[in-house]
C-alpha positions in Angstrom: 143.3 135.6 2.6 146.9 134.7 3.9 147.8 138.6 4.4 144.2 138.9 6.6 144.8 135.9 8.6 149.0 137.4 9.1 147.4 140.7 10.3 145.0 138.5 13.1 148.3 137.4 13.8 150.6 140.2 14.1 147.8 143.0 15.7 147.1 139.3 18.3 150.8 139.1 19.0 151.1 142.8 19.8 148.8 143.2 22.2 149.1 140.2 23.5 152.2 141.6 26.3 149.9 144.3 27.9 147.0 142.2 28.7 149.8 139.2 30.3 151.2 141.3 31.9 148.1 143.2 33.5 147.2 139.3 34.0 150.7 138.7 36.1 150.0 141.4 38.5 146.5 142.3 38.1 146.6 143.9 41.7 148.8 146.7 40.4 146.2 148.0 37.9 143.6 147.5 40.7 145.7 149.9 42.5 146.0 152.5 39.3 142.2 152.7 40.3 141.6 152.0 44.0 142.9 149.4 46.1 139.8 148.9 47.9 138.5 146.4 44.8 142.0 144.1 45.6 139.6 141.4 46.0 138.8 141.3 42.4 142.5 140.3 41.3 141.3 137.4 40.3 138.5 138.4 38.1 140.9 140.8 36.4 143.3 137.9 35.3 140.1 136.4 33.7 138.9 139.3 32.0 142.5 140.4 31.0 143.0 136.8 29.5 139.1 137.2 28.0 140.5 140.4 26.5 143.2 138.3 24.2 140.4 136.3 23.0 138.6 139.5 21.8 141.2 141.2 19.9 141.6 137.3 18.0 137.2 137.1 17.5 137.3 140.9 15.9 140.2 139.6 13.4 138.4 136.4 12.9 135.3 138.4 12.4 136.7 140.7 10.0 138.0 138.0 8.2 134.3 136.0 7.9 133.0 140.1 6.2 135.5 139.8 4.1 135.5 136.0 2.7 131.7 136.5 2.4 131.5 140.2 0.5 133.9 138.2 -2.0 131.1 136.0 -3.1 128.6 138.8 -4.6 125.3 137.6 -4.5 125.7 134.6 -3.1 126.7 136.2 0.3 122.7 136.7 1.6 122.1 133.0 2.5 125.8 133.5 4.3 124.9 136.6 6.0 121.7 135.5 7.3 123.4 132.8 8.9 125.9 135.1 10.4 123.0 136.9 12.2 121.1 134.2 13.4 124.2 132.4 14.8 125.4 136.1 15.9 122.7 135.6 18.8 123.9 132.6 20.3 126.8 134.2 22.6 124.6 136.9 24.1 122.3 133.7 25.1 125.3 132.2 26.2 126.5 134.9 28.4 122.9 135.5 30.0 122.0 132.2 30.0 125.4 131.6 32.1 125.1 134.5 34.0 121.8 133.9 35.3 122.9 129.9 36.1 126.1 131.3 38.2 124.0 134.3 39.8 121.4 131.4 41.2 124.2 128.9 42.3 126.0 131.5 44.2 123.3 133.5 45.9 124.3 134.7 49.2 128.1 134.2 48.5 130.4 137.9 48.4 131.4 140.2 45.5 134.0 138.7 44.9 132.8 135.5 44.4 130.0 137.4 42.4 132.3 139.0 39.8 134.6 136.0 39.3 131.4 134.7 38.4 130.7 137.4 35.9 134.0 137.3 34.8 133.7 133.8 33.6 129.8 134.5 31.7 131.5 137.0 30.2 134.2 134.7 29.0 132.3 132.3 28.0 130.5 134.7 25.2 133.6 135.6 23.5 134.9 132.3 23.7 132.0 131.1 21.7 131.7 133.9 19.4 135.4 133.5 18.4 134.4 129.7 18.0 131.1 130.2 15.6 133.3 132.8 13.6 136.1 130.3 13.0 133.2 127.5 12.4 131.3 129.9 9.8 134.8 130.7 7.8 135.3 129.0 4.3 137.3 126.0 4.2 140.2 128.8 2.7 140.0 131.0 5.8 140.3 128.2 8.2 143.6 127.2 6.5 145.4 130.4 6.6 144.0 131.2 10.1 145.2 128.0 11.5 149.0 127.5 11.5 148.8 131.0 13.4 146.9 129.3 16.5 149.7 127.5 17.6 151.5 130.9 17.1 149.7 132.7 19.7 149.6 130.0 22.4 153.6 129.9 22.1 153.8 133.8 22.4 151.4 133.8 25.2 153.3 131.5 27.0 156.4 133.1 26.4 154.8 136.4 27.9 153.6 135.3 30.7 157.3 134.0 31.4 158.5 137.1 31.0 155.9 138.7 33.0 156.9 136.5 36.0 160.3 137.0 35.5 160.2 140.7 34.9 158.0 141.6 38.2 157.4 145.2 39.5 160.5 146.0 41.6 158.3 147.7 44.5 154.4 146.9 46.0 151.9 148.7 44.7 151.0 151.9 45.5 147.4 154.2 45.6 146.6 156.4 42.7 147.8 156.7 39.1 151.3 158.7 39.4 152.7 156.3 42.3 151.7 153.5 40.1 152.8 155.0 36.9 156.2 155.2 38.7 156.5 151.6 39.9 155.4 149.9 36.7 157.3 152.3 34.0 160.7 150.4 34.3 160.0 146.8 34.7 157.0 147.4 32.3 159.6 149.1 29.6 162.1 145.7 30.3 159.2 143.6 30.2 157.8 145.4 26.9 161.5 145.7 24.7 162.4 141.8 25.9 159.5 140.4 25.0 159.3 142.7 21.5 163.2 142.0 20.8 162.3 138.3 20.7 159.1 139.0 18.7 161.3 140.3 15.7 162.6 136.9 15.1 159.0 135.6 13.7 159.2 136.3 10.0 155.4 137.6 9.6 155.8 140.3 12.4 159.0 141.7 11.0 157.6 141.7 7.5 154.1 143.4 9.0 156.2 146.3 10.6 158.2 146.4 7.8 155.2 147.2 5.8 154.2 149.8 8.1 157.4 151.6 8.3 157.6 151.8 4.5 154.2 153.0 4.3 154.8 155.8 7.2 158.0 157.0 5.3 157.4 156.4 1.8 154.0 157.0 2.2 153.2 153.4 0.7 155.0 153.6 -2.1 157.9 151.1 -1.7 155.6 148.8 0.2 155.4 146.2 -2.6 159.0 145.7 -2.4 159.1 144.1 1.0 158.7 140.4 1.3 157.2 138.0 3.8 160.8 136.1 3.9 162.6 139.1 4.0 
């Protein structure tokens, strides 16, 4: 269980700088598209920061599959309560989307997809939350002390994001923007990865992958979480 909930951990922490950083300066990945949608900045720094909480629910989620396949037989009753609790988000997000589509009738788009942004927040938000609810009392433990984990790296991101800006204003189409992102995003990326190494868990997860990618797996019991 503690080796699923480190992998949540590690596969959350490295995507975590691509999605702050998109979340800094959404308006250059407006512009990798077209620059006509700038007015949906905003929206994008929801859904970017929406996008964190995903890749943390499908860990979480994997975890719940696997805590409950443990169990044998007695995983039915847990199952069933899976699916019928799996509903509520969707009924959340509609449910949400219909309220803010009402209460803003008349207003612009961009008002409109801030607003659908947010819906759509709101369903991963409480997925992630049944998923951790539904875990065993185990799960929960291992998962937890890795919370606090994230928030700090997040944090620390999004510092470096703001301190590590594009050098230039955006520009149309994907090569111009390509060209002002590469360098700042590269000193963005290898900062906020060279700090990263410190955290014992990450270092012994890509460890574990570099023994297994030259030694084809076989030395991969040697390496040690406190390594």
């Amino acid at each position: 269980m503690n080796g699923a909930a480190r992998a949540v951990y590690v596969v959350t922490t490295a995507a975590l700088p691509f999605f702050i950083y998109a979340a800094v300066h959404p308006i250059y990945v407006i512009y990798v598209f077209n620059p006509v949608y700038y007015w949906a900045a905003t929206a994008m720094r929801v859904f970017m920061i929406i996008a964190i909480v995903e890749v943390m629910n499908a860990g979480i989620s994997n975890v719940l599959a696997g805590s409950i396949r443990e169990v044998g037989l007695e995983s039915v009753g847990a199952f069933t309560r899976i699916n019928v609790w799996g509903s509520v988000p969707s009924a959340v997000y509609f449910g949400a989307l219909a309220a803010l589509m009402v209460a803003l009738r008349g207003y612009g788009p961009q008002d409109l997809i801030l607003a659908w942004s947010i819906a759509y927040g709101l369903r991963f938000i409480t997925s992630a939350l049944i998923n951790y609810w539904l875990l065993p009392k185990e799960a929960k433990g291992a998962i937890r002390p890795y919370l606090s984990k994230v928030a700090l790296w997040s944090l620390l991101a999004a510092a470096l994001a703001f301190a590590i800006s594009p050098w230039s204003p955006p520009v149309k189409g994907l090569v111009g923007s390509v060209k002002v992102l590469t360098l700042p995003g590269l000193a963005f990326l290898a900062s906020y990865f060279a700090l990263l190494l410190i955290d014992k868990d990450f270092r012994f997860m890509a460890r574990s992958l570099l023994s297994g990618i030259i030694f084809g797996g076989r030395e991969q019991g040697s390496v040690s979480p406190s390594a």
